[in-house]
Structure formats: C-alpha cells, structure tokens
C-alpha positions as a Markdown table, in Angstrom:
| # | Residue | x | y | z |
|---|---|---|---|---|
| 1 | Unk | 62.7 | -118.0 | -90.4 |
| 2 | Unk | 58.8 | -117.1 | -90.2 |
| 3 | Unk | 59.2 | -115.4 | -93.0 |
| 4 | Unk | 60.5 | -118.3 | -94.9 |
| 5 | Unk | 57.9 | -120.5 | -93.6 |
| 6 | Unk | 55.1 | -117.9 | -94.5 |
| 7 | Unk | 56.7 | -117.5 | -98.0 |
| 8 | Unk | 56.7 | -121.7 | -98.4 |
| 9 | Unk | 52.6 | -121.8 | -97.0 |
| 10 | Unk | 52.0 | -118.7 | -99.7 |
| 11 | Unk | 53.8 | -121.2 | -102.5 |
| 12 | Unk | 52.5 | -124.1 | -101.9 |
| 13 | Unk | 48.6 | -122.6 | -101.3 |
| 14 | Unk | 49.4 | -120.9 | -105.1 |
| 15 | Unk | 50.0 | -124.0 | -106.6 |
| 16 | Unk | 47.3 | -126.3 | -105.2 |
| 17 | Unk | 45.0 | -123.2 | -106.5 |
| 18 | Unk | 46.7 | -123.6 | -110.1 |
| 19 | Unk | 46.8 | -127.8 | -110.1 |
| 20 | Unk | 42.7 | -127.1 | -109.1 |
| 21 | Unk | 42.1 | -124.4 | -111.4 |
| 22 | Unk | 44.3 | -126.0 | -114.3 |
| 23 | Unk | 42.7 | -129.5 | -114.2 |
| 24 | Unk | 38.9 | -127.7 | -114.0 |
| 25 | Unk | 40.0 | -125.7 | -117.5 |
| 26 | Unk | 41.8 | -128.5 | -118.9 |
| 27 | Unk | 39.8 | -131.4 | -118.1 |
| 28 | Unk | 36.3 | -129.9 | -117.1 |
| 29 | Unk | 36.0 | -131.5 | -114.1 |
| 30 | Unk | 34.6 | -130.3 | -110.8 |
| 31 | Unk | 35.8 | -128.0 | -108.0 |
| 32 | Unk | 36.1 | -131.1 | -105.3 |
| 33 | Unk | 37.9 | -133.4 | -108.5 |
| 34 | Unk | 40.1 | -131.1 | -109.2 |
| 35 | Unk | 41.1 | -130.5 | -105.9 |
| 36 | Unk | 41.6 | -134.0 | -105.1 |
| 37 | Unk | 43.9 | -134.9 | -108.4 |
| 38 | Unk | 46.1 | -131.6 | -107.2 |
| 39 | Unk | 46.5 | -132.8 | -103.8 |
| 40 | Unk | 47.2 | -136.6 | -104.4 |
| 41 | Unk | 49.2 | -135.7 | -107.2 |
| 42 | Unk | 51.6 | -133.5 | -105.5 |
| 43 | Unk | 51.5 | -136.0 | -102.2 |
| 44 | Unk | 52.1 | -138.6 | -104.4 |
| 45 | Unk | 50.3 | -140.8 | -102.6 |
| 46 | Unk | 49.8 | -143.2 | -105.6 |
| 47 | Unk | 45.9 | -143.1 | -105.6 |
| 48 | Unk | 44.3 | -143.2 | -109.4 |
| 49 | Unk | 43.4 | -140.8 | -111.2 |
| 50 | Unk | 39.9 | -139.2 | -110.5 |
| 51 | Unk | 38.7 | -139.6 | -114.5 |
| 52 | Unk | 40.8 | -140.5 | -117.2 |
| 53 | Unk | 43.4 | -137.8 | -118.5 |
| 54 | Unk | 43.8 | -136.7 | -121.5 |
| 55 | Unk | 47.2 | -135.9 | -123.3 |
| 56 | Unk | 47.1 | -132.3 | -122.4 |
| 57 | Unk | 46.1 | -133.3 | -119.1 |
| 58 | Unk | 48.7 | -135.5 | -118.6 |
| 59 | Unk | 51.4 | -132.8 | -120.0 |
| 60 | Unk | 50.1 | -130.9 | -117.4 |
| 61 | Unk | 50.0 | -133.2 | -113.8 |
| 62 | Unk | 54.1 | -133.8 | -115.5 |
| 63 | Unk | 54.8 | -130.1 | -114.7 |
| 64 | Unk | 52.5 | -130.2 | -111.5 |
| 65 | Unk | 54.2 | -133.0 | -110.1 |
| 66 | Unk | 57.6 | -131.4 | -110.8 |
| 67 | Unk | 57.3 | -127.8 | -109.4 |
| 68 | Unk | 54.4 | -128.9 | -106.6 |
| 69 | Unk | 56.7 | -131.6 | -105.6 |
| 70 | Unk | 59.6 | -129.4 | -105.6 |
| 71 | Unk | 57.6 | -126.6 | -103.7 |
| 72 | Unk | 55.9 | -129.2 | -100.4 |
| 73 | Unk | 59.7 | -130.5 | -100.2 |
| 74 | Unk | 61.1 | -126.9 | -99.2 |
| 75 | Unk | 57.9 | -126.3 | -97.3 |
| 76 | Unk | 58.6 | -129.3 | -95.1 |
| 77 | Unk | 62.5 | -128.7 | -95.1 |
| 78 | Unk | 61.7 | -124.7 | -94.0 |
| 79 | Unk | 58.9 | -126.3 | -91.2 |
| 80 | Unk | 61.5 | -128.8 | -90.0 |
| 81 | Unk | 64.1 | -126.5 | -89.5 |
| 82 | Unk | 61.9 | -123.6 | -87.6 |
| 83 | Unk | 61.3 | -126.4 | -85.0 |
| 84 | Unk | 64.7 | -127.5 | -84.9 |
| 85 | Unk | 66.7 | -124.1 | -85.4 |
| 86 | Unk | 63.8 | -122.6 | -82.5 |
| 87 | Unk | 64.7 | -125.3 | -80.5 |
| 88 | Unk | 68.3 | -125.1 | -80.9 |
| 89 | Unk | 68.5 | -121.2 | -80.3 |
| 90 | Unk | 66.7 | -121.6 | -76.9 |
| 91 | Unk | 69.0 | -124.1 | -75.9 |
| 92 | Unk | 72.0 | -122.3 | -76.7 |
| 93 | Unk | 70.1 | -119.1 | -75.2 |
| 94 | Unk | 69.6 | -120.8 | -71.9 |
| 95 | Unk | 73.4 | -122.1 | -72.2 |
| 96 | Unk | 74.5 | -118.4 | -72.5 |
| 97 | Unk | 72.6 | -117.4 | -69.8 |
| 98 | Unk | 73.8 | -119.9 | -67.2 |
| 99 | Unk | 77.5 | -119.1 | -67.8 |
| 100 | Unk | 76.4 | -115.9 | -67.4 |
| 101 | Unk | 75.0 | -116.3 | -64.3 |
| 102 | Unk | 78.2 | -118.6 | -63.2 |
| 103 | Unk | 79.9 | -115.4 | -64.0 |
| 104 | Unk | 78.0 | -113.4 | -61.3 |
| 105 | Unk | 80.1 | -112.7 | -58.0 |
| 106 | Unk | 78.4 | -110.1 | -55.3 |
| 107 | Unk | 74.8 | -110.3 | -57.5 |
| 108 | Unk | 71.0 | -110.5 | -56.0 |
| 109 | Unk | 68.6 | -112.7 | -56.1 |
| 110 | Unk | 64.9 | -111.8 | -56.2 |
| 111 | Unk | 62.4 | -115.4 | -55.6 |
| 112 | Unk | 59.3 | -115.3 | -56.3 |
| 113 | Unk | 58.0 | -112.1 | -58.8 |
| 114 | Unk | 54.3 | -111.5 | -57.4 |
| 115 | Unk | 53.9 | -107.9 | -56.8 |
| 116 | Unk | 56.3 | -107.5 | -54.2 |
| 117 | Unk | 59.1 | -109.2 | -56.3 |
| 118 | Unk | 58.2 | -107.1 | -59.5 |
| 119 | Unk | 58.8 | -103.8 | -57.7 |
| 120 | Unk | 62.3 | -105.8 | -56.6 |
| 121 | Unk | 63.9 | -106.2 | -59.5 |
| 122 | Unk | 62.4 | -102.9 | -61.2 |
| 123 | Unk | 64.1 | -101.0 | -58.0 |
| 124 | Unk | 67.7 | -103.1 | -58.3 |
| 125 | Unk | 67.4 | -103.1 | -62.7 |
| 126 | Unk | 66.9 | -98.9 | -62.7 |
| 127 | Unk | 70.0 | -98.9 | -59.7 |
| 128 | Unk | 72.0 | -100.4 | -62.0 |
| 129 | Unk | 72.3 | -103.8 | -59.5 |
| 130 | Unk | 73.0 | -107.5 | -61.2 |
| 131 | Unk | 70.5 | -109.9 | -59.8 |
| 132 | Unk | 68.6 | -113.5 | -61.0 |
| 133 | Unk | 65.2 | -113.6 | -60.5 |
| 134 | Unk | 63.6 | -117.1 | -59.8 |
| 135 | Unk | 60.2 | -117.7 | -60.5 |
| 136 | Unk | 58.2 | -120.7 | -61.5 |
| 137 | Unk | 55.4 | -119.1 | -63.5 |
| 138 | Unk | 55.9 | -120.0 | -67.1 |
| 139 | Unk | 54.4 | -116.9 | -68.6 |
| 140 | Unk | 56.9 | -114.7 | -65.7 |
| 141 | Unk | 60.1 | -116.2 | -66.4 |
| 142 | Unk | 59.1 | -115.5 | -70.6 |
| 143 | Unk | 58.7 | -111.9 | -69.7 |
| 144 | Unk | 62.2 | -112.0 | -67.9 |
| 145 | Unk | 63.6 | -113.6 | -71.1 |
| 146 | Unk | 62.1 | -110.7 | -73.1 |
| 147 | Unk | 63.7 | -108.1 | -71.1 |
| 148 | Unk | 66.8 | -109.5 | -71.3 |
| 149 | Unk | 67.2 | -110.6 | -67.6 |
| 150 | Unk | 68.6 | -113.1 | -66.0 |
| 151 | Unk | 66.5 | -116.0 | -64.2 |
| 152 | Unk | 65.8 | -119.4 | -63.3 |
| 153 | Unk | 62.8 | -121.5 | -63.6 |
| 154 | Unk | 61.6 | -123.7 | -60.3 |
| 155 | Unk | 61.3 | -123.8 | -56.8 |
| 156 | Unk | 63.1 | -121.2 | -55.2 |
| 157 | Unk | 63.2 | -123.2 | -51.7 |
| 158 | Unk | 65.1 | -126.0 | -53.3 |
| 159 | Unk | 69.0 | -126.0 | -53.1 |
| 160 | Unk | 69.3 | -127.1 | -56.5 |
| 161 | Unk | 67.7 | -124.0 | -58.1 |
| 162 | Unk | 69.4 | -121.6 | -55.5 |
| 163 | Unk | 72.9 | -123.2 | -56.4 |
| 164 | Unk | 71.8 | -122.7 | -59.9 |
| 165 | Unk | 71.2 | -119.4 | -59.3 |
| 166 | Unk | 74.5 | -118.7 | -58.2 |
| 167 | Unk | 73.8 | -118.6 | -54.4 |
| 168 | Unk | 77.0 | -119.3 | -53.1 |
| 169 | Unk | 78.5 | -116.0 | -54.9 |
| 170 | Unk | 75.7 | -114.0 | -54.1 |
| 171 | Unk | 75.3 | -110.8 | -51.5 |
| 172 | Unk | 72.0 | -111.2 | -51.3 |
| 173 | Unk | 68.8 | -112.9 | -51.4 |
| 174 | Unk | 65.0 | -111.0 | -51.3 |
| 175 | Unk | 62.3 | -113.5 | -49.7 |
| 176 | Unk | 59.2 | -112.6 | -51.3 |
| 177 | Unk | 57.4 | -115.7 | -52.2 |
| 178 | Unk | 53.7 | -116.1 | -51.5 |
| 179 | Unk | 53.5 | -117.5 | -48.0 |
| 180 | Unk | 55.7 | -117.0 | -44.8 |
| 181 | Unk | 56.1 | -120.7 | -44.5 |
| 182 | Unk | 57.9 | -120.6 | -48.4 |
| 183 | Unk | 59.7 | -118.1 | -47.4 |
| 184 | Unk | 60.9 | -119.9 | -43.7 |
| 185 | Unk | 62.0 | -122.4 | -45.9 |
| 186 | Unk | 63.8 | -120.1 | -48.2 |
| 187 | Unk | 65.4 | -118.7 | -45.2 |
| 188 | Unk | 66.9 | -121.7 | -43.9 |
| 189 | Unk | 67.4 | -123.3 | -47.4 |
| 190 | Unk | 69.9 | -120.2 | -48.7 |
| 191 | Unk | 71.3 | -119.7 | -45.1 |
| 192 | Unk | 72.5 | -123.5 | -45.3 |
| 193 | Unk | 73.9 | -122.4 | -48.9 |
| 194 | Unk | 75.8 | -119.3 | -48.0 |
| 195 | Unk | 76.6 | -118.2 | -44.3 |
| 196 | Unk | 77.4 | -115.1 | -45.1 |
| 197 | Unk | 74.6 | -114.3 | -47.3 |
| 198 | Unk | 72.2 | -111.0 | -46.4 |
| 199 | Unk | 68.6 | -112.1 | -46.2 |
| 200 | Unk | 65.5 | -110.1 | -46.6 |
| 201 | Unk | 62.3 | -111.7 | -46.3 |
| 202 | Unk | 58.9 | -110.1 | -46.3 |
| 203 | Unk | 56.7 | -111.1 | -44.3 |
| 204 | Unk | 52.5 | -111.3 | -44.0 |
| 205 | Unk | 51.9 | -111.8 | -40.9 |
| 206 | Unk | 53.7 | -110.3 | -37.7 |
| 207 | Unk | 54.3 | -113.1 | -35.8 |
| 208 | Unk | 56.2 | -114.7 | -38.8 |
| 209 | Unk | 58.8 | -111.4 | -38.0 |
| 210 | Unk | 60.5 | -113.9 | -35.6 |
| 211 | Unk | 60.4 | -117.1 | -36.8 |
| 212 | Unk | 62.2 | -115.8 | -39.9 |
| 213 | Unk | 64.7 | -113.9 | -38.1 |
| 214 | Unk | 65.7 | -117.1 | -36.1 |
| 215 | Unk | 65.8 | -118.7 | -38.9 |
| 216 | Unk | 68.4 | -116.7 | -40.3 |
| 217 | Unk | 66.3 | -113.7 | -41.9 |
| 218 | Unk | 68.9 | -110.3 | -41.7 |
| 219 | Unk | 65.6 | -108.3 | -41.8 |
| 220 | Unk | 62.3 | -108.7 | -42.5 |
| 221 | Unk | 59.6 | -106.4 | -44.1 |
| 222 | Unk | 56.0 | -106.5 | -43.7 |
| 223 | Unk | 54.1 | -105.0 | -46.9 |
| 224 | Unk | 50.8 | -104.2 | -44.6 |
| 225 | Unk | 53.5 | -102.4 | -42.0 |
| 226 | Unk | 54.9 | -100.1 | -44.8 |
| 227 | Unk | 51.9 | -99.4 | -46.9 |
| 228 | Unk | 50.2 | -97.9 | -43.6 |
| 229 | Unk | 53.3 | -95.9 | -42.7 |
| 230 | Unk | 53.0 | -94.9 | -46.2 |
| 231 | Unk | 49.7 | -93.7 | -46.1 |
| 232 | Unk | 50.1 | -92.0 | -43.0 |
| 233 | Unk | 53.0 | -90.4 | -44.0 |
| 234 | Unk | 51.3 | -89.3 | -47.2 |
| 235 | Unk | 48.8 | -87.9 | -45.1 |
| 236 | Unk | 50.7 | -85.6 | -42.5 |
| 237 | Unk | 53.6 | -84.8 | -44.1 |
| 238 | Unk | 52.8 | -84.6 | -48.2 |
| 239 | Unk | 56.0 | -82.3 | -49.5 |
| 240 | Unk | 58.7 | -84.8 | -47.9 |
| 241 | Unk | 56.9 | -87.6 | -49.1 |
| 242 | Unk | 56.2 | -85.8 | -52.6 |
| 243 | Unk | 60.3 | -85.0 | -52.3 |
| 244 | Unk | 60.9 | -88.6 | -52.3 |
| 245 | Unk | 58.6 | -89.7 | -54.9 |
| 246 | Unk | 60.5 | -87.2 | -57.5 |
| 247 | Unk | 63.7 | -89.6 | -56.1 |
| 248 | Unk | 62.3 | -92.4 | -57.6 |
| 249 | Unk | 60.3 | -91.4 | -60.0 |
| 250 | Unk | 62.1 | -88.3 | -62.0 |
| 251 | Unk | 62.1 | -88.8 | -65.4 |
| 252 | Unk | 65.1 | -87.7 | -66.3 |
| 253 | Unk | 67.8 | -89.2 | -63.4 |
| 254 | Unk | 67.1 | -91.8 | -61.2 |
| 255 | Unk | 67.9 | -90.5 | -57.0 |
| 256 | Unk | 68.3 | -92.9 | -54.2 |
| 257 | Unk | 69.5 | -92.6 | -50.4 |
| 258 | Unk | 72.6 | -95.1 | -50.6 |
| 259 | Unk | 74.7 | -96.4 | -48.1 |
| 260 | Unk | 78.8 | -97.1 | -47.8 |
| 261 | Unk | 81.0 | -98.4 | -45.7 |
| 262 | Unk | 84.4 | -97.2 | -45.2 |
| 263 | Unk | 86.8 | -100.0 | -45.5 |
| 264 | Unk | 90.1 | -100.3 | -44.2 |
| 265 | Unk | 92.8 | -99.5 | -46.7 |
| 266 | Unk | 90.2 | -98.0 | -48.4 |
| 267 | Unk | 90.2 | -94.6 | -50.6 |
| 268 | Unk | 88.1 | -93.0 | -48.0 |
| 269 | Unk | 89.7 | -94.1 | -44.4 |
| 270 | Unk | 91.2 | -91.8 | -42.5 |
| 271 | Unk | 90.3 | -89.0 | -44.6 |
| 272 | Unk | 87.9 | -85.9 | -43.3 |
| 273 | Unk | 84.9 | -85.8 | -45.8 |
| 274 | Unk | 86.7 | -82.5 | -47.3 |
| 275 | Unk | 89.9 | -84.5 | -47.9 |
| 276 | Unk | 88.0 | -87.3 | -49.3 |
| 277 | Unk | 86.1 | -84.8 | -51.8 |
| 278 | Unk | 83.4 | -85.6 | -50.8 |
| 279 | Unk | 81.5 | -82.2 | -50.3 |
| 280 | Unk | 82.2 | -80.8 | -53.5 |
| 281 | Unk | 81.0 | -83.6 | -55.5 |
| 282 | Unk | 78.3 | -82.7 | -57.7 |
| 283 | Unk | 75.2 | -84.7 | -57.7 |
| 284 | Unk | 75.4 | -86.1 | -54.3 |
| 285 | Unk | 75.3 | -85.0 | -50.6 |
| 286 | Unk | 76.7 | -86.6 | -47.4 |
| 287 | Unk | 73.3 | -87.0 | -45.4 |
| 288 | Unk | 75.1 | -88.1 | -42.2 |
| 289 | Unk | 77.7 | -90.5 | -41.2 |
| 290 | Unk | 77.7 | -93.6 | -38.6 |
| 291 | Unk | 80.0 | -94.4 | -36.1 |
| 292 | Unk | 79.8 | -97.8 | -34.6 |
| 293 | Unk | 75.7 | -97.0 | -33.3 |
| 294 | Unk | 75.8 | -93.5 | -33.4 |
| 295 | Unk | 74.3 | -91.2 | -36.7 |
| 296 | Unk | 76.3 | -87.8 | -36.8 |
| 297 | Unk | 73.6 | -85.8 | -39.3 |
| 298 | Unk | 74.8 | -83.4 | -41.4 |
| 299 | Unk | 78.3 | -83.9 | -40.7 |
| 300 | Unk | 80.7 | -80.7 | -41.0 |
| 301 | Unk | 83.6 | -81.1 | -43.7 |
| 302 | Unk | 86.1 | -81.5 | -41.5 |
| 303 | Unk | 84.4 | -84.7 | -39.9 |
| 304 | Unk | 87.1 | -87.8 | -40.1 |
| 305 | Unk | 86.5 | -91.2 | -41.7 |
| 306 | Unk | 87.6 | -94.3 | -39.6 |
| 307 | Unk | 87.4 | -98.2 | -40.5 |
| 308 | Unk | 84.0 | -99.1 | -40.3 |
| 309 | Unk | 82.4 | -95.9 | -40.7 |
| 310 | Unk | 79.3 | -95.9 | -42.6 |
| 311 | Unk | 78.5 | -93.0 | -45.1 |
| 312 | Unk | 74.5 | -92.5 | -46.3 |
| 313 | Unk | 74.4 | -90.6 | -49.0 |
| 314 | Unk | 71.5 | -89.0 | -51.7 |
| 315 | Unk | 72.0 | -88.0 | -55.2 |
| 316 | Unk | 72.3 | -89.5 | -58.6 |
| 317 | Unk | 72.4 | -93.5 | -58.6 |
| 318 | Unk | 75.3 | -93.2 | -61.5 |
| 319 | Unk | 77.3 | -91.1 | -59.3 |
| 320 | Unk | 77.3 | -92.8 | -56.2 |
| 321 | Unk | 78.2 | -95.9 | -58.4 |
| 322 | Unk | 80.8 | -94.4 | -59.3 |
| 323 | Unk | 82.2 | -93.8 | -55.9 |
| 324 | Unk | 81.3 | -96.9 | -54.7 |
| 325 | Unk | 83.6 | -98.1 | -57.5 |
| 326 | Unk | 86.6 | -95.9 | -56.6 |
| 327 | Unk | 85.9 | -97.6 | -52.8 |
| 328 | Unk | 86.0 | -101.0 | -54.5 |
| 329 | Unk | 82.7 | -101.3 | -53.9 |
C-alpha cells in the first residue's frame, strides 16, 4: 500500500511538472503562470485562465485535464484507502489478538514493563511461557505489537483491563509497576479477580514486603535486596555465579533450575526417580527433591516419588518442557 501511494505522489508530481513545463513552451508564459494554469486545471476548480490560450494551448489543457484528472483521482482513491485499509487491519489485528488472549488458560501476566518488567517477559518469552503484558506506554505496547506479543493497553490496577487480560484463567500475575502503592492495588485488585491466582510483586521499599503480603502478595521481591546479594555473590564466589550466567545466557541452549510437582495419578507418583527415568535423561539432572518441608539433595535413584512431592530440576528449558508435558503440566 505505500508503495502505491508513493507510486500515485511520483505520478501526479510528473504531471504538474509537464502541465508547467508544457504551457511555458507552448504558450511562453512564466514559471509561477504556468504552474498555476496546471494546478487549477487539473483541480478543476473553475478559476479562468491565466492569459488567453491559444488553439494549441487549448489542445493541450484537453489532454492535461484528462490524464491529470485521471492521475489526482487514483491518488486520492490510493490515500483514502491507506487510511482506511491501515485502520481496518489494526482493528482486525487487535480483534485477533483478544481471542487469542480469551484462548489463554494457565498463562502470565507481566504489568507494567519498566526495567524490571522487560527482564520479565524476556525470562518467561526465551522459557517458552505464554503471558500478556499490560502496559500503558504507547510507544511500549507498539514494541510488544512488533514482537508479536500479546498485551493490553491501560491501567493494570483496574479490573476491567485485568479481566481483559484474561485474569480469571491465569496462573499468574508479576507486580512490577512503578510504586508499591500501584502495586498494593494490583495486589488486591487481581486477588478479588482470581483466588487462586499466584502473585509476585516487587517491591521498593521493605516495609511495603508486608503490606503486600497481607494483601494477598504470594511473594514479594525487592530489586535493591537481589542486586546486593548479587553483587556480593559476584564478589566471593565468581565461578558459581559465572556457572549460572552461562544458564542464562548460553548462546546456543537456554538452562534454567525448574521446579515440579508430583501429582497424584500422575506419570511420576509412586515411582523411584530410576523407575520414573529420570536419571538417565539427557539434558537434565534431578538437583534434589522436597518432601512436605524437607529438601533431600542429590537424591539417590532409588529415592520414591509420593503425591505432593516436589522435584527441582537443571538442564535444557525444551526438555524439562517436555516432561512437564508428559506430567500434564
């Protein structure tokens, strides 16, 4: 369509040049005269004639008026319909991506995309996660459009956008908007939405930790907490830090630490991790297992899964996705 409209502007520029240049040959009149007569003869706004014409000059407006005329038509008719058809296509864009969202059953949702929210959805789009990201920055949510994710546009604290979002089918929701107070409100906002809902809210100051948490926070993250245990961690103990930098960060495969629970009926209940085929599976290792509050690290082959059990595993995200499916996950 631009290139249609770029063709029409080249067109139309070509023949006001020729109407100008023709009537200055023809008729010997001025730059500006000549100009004018093309423009007011292929507007056809009715105006008279800058000097009298003579009969070759008025042969020649005849075939100006016909092809200019024809030419400004399918310039306007190609402008009208790259507003319209742009118009239309985001509507029907926006259409698409709502169902799709509607679709969504045991998704994400990331609110507000400042830094904190960026690394969100970058972490949960290389894990291969489904999440909508709600933002109300114009220029953010055009990014997410060009990436091909799914958003919505507005206040994430309102029920309306969070329903739109699919909140009521979600797993969970990430808190990261700008302020603790926004994300209080979030808190008790999606809570009120969905009961069940997991809730993970960051928070900047660390008295907020427990007003969030009583008002229905899961867990809550300070930024300041984890950049200092970071840096300190960077610090006295580089290579195990360094190890799980390569995790995130190798170019080739993508490695997390994952977590799953064993479910009952599941694949994996009752079954010792050797049974379960677990050990031999290449591209992950069992890290340890948890029963009820208790971490069993390392845990020997022969080690039995019950109901409830939790696994935490490292390796490649695709694989552990792939046992997570088998588990119904």
């Amino acid at each position: 369509m631009i290139k249609r409209l770029l063709y029409a502007l080249i067109l139309l520029f070509l023949v006001v040049m020729a109407g100008t240049l023709g009537y200055m040959l023809i008729e010997g009149w001025s730059f500006i005269d000549s100009l004018y007569m093309t423009i007011i003869t292929i507007a056809s706004v009715g105006y008279m004639e800058v000097n009298p014409l003579s009969q070759h000059g008025r042969i020649f407006t005849i075939f100006l008026i016909v092809f200019g005329m024809g030419i400004l038509l399918f310039g306007i008719s190609t402008f009208t319909a790259f507003l319209v058809e742009g118009e239309l296509s985001e509507i029907l864009r926006r259409r698409k991506m709502e169902k799709k969202i509607a679709d969504l059953k045991g998704h994400y949702i990331v609110c507000g995309l400042g830094g904190t929210g960026r690394h969100i959805i970058d972490e949960l789009h290389k894990t291969g996660r489904r999440f909508v990201a709600i933002d109300t920055n114009e220029d953010i949510c055009r990014e997410l459009s060009e990436r091909g994710l799914l958003f919505v546009k507005g206040d994430a604290t309102s029920s309306t956008v969070l329903k739109a979002a699919n909140a009521p089918n979600a797993k969970g929701i990430f808190c990261s908007l700008p302020t603790d107070a926004e994300n209080l409100l979030l808190v008790l906002t999606a809570r009120g939405i969905n009961t069940s809902l997991r809730i993970v809210a960051k928070a900047e100051e660390d008295e907020s930790d427990e007003k969030l948490r009583r008002a229905g926070a899961d867990d809550v993250v300070s930024p300041e907490f984890i950049g200092g245990l970071r840096m300190a961690s960077t610090m006295v103990r580089p290579e195990a830090v360094g190890f799980f930098d390569m995790m995130v960060k190798h170019a080739d495969e993508t490695y997390r630490l994952e977590d799953l629970t064993v479910d009952a009926g599941g694949p994996f209940a009752g079954k010792t991790l050797k049974t379960a085929g677990l050990p031999d599976k290449k591209g992950i290792t069992v890290v340890a297992v948890k029963k009820r509050e208790k971490y069993i690290f390392n845990p020997p082959a022969d080690e039995r899964l019950d109901t409830g059990d939790v696994l935490i595993l490292i390796g490649e995200t695709n694989v552990i996705r792939e046992i997570k499916a088998s588990a119904g996950k």
